[in-house]
C-alpha positions as CSV (number, residue, x, y, z in Angstrom):
1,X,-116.2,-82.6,-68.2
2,X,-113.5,-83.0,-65.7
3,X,-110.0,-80.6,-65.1
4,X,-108.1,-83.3,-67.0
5,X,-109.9,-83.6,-70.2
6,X,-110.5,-79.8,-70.1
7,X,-106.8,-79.5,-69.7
8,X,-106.0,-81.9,-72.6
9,X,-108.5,-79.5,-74.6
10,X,-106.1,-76.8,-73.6
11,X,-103.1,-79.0,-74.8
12,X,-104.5,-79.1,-77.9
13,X,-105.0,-75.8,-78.6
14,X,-101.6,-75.2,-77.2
15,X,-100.2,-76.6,-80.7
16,X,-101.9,-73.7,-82.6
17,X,-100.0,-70.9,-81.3
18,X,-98.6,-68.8,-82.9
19,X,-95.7,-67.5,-81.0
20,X,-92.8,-66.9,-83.5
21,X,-91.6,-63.6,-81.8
22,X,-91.2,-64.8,-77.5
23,X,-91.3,-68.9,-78.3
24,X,-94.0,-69.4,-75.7
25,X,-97.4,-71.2,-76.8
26,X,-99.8,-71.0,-74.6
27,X,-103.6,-73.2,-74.9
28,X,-106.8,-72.6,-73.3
29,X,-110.0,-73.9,-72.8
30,X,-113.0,-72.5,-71.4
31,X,-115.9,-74.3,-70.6
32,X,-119.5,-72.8,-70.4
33,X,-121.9,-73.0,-68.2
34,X,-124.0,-74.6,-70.9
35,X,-121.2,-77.2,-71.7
36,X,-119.6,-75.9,-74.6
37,X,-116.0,-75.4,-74.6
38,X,-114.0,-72.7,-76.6
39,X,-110.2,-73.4,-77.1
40,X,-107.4,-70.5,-77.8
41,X,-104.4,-69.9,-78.4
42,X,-101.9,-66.8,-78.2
43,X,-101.5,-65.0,-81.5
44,X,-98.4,-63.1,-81.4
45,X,-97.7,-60.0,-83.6
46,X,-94.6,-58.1,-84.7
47,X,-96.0,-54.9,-83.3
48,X,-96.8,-56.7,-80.3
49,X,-99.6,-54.4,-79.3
50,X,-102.4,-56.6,-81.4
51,X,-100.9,-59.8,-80.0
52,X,-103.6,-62.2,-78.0
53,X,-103.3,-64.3,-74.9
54,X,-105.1,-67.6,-75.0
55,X,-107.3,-66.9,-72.6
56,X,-108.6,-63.7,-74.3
57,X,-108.8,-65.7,-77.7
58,X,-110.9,-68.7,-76.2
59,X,-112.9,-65.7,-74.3
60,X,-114.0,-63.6,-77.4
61,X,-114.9,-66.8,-79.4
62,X,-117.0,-67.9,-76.7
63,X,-118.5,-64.5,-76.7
64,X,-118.7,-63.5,-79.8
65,X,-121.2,-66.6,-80.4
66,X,-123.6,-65.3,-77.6
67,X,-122.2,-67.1,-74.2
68,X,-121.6,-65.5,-71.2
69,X,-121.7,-67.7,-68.2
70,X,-118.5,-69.6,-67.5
71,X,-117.4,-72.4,-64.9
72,X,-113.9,-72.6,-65.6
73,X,-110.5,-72.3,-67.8
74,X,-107.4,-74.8,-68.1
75,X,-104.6,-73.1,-69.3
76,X,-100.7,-74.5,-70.4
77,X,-98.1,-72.9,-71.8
78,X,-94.3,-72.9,-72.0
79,X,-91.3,-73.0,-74.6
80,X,-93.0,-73.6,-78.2
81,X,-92.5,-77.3,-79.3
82,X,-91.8,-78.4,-75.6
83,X,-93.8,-79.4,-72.1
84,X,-94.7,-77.1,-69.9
85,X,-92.6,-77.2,-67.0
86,X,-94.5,-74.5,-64.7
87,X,-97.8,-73.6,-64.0
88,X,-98.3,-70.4,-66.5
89,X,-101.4,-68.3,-64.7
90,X,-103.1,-65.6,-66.6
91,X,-101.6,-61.9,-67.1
92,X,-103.4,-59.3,-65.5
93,X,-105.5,-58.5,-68.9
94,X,-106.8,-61.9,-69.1
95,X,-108.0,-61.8,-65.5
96,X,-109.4,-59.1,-66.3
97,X,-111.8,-59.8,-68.8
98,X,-112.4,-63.4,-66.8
99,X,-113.8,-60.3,-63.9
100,X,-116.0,-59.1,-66.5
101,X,-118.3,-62.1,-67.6
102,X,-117.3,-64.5,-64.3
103,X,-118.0,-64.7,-60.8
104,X,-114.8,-64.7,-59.1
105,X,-115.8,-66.7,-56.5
106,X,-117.1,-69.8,-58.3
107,X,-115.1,-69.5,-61.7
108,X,-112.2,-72.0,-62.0
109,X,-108.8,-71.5,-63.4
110,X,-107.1,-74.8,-63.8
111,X,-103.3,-74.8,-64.4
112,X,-101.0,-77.6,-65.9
113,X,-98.0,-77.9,-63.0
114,X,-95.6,-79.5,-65.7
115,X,-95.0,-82.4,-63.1
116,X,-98.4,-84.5,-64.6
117,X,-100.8,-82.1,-62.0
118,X,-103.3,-79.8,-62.0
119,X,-103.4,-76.5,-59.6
120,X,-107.2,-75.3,-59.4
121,X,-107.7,-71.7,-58.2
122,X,-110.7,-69.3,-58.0
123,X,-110.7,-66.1,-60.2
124,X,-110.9,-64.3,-56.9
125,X,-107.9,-65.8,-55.4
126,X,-106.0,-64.9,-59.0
127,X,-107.3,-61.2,-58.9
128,X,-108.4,-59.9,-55.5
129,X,-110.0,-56.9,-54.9
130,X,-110.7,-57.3,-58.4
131,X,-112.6,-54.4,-60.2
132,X,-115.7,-55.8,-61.9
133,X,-119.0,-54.8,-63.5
134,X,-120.1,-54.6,-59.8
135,X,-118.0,-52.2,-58.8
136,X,-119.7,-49.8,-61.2
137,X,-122.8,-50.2,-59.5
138,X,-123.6,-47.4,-56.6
């Protein structure tokens, strides 16, 4: 599966959201290592504490059904009902849990540009110096 069709996986997720409180709906879609894809949306909640990124949704299906190596993520988001017009990159949680079941230097994050292109970065140019599961070994 290529960055485009991934993407448009994400764009479909993307129309799931449920964002009533901030307006933004974000998609994502992860594809495994085994060719599976999970797709996610955010989840918002009045508390806002238990809301859910995209990213972390896609990431805890994928997860919770036994996977746990990863290629790469295409994410979108932007005003609900509208096109992205700007990349929209993981938050700092998100990355973090991608540092947890991904090697940063070969696991892909693809972002929509809202201009009809794709920006491709590695997990370890999104979160360097990251603190992973290696970091707890001595």
């Amino acid at each position: 599966m290529d960055d485009r069709q991934l993407m448009e996986l994400a764009r479909q997720a993307r129309q799931n959201a449920y964002c009533p409180y901030s307006g933004f709906a974000v998609g994502a879609a992860l594809l495994g290592a085994d060719g599976r894809v999970w797709q996610g949306c955010n989840v918002e909640n009045a508390a806002y504490g238990p809301s859910n990124c995209a990213e972390r949704t896609a990431f805890f299906k994928a997860v919770s059904e036994g996977a746990r190596g990863f290629e790469r993520i295409a994410i979108c988001g932007g005003p609900q009902g509208a096109k992205p017009m700007r990349a929209t990159p993981p938050c700092g949680v998100c990355r973090q849990v991608m540092a947890e079941f991904c090697d940063p230097d070969r696991f892909a994050v693809v972002l929509e540009d809202g201009r009809g292109g794709l920006q491709r970065r590695t997990l370890a140019q999104l979160l360097p110096l990251g603190f992973g599961p290696g970091s707890l070994k001595p």
